[in-house]
N, C-alpha and C positions, 0 to 999 in steps of 0.2 A: 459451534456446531451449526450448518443451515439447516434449514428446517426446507419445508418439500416448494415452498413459493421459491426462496432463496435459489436453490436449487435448478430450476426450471427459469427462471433469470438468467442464473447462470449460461446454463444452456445456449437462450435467446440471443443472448450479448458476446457469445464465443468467437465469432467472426471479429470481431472490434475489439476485444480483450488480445485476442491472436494477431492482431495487426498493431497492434501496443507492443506487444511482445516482439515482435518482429524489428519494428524501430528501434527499439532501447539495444536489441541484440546489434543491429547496425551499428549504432554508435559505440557500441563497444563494452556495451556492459552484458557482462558472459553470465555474472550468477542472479542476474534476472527470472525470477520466475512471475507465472501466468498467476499461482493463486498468492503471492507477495501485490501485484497491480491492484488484483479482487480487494486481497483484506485494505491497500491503502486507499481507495476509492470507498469501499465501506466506511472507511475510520473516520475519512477528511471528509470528501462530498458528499457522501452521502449519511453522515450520521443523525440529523436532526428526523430523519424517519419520515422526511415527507414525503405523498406520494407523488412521483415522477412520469412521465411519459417517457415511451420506447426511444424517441430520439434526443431526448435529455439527456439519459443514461446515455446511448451512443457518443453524444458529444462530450459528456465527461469522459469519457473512458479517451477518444479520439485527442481530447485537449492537453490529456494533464502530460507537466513537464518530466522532464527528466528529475531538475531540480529539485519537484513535487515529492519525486518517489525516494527520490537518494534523501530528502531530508527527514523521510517517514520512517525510510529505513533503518536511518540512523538512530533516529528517534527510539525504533523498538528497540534497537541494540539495549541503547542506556538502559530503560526499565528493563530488559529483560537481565541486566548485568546487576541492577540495583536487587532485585528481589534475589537472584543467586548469589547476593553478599559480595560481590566480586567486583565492587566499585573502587579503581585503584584513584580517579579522579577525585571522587570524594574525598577519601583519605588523604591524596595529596594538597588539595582546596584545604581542608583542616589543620596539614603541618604548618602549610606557608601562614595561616591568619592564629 
């Protein structure tokens, strides 16, 4: 949940958030969303809580790859697959050893 700074960031950085969005949609990636960039930017770049200037954030949000976000993405898949029990990887890693 943001809280009302977060928030108001948001806001700030929607021009460069919406032109991220706009590239990854170029290249071809249709289930791109705006607040999927947010939460991966939060997660990776931005996690250690330091604080940042306006054109920092800009050029995070401007820089990050494709590869960045497909890999973050991915990422959440598995834990979110791991706590719903529904880790058929797992399970298979476990038959084969």
């Amino acid at each position: 949940m943001e809280n009302e700074k977060q928030k108001e960031l948001r806001e700030l950085l929607m021009p460069a958030l919406q032109c991220k969005y706009d590239e990854f949609r170029l290249l071809g990636y249709e289930q791109v969303t705006i607040d999927q960039i947010w939460e991966c930017l939060a997660k990776k770049k931005w996690k250690n809580g330091e604080e940042k200037k306006l054109y920092e954030l800009v050029n995070d949000i401007l820089s990050l790859q494709i590869g960045e976000y497909m890999s973050f993405i991915t990422m959440q898949s598995y834990k979110e697959q791991r706590l719903a029990g529904d880790d058929d990887l797992e399970a298979m890693l476990e038959e084969l050893l």
